[in-house]
N, C-alpha and C positions, 0 to 999 in steps of 0.2 A: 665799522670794521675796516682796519688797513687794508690797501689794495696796491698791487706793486705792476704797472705797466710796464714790460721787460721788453724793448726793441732790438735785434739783430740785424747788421746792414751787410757784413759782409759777406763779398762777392763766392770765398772760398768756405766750404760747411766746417774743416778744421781750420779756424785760425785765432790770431792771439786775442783778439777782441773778443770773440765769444769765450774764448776761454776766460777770462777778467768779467765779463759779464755774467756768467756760468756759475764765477764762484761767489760775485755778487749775490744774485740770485741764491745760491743754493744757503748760503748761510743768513741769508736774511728769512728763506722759509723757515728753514731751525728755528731761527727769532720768534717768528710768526706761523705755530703751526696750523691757526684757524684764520688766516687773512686768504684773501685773495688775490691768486695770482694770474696775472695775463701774459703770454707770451707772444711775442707777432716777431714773427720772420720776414724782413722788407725783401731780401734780395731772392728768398724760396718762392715769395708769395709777393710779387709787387706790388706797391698801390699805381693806378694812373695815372700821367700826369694832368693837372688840369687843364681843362678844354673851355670853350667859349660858355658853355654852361654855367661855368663856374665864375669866369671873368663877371657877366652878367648878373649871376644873384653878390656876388663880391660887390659889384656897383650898386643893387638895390639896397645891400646893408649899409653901405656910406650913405643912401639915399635917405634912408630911414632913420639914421643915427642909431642902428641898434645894435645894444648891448647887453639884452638877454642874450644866452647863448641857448638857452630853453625856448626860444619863440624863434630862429633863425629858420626854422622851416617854415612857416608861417607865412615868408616874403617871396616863394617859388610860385612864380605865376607864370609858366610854362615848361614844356613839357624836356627842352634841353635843360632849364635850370633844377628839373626833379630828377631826369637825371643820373645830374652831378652832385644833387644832393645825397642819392641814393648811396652814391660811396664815400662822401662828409659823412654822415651823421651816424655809421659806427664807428668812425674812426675817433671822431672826436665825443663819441659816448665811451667810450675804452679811456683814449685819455680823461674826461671829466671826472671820472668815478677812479679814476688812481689818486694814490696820495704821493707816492714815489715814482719816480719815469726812470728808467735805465736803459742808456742804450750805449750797446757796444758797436763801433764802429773804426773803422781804418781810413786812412789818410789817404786819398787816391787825388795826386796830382795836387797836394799843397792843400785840397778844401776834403768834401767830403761825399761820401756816394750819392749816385744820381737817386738810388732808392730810398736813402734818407731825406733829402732834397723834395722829392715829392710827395714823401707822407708830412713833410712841414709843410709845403703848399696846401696841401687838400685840407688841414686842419686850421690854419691861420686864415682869423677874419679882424678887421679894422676894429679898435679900440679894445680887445678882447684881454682879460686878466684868469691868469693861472696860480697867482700865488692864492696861499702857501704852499702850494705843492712843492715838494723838492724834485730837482734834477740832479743824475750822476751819468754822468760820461765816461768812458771807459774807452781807451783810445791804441791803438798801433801804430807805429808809425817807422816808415821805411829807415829814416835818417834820423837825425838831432836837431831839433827844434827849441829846444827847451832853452827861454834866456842866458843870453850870451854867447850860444852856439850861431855860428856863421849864417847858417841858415833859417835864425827866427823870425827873421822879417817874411820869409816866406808861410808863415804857417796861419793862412786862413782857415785851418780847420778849428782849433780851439775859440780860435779870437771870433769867429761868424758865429759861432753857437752859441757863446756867452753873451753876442752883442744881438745875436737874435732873442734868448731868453729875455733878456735883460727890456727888448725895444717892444716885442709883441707881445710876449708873457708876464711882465712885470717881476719875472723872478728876478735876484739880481745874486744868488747865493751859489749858482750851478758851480757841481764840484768836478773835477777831471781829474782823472788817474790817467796816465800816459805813458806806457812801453814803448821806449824810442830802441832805434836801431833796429829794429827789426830786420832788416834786409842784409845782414851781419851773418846770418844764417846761412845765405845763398850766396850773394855778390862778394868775390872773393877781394875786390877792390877794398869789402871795410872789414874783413875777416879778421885782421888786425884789431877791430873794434871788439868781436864778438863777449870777451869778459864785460865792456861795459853794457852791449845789451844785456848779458845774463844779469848782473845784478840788477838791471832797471826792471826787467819782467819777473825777477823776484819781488823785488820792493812795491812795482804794482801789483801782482798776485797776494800780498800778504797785506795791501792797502783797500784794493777791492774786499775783500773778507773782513777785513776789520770794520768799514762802512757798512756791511752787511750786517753786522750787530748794532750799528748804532743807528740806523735808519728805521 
């Protein structure tokens, strides 16, 4: 059965990432009215960051060269490292059992939230593989980033998550939809911009949905 893990990061409960994410989701359920859907809210519901518990069983898995992700419980052999496993091992049973990840997230200071940050910490172990699974990002972003805007050297939010899938996950396919300008809205400095965010949060909203049928 399809299984769609659905991540929320942002900070604020109305905002355009969840929205892009939302409609991700909602037309991918249409698609799929018998799959299974998970939802986790990072910024309602944090994960932890990891602690020395976690450092330590992370060192016994290099220790052990392992590569089950089904036997990683296996190597806790005390009571800091059970833990830290105690908040691994649904996290990364939620992600295993997806076929699809979606997470919608905002651009906070060039990278991306400290609560998306630490649910890829807690989940990420040495030599570990995720494909096939697909990834889709769904993004806001204050300013213009998008190649050949002044500002795209600054944009370690796309380029860390792709280079993350890419180097922990083995995916190499992750797709992003990205609502620039966002801050067009409020900051009257770019309010002169605002038609080109509208059309960009159009074209993401009607891109996010279209991916929702074909995922």
């Amino acid at each position: 059965m399809t299984t769609l893990l659905h991540l929320d990061t942002s900070a604020r409960r109305t905002s355009i990432s969840r929205e892009l994410s939302a409609a991700f989701a909602a037309t991918w359920r249409a698609e799929h009215p018998d799959a299974t859907y998970t939802h986790r809210d990072l910024a309602a519901d944090p994960i932890p960051f990891i602690d020395e518990g976690w450092t330590e069983l992370c060192d016994r898995v290099l220790a052990h060269g392992a590569t089950d992700l089904d036997r990683l419980g296996e190597l806790v052999d005390s009571p800091a490292q059970q833990q830290a496993w105690e908040i691994v091992e649904p996290l990364l049973a939620e992600l295993r059992a997806a076929d699809v990840v979606l997470i919608g997230t905002p651009m906070y200071n060039y990278s991306i939230p400290a609560s998306l940050k630490a649910w890829l910490d807690q989940i990420t172990f040495p030599r570990m593989s995720l494909a096939p699974r697909r990834f889709v990002v769904v993004t806001a972003r204050g300013g213009a980033y998008s190649p050949g805007a002044p500002k795209a050297i600054y944009d370690y939010q796309e380029r860390y998550l792709r280079d993350f899938f890419a180097g922990h996950f083995a995916v190499e396919d992750t797709v992003f939809v990205n609502s620039e300008l966002v801050n067009s809205r409020q900051d009257p400095a770019l309010a002169h911009r605002r038609d080109e965010h509208d059309a960009a949060y159009a074209a993401a909203l009607a891109t996010a949905r279209t991916l929702g049928k074909e995922y």
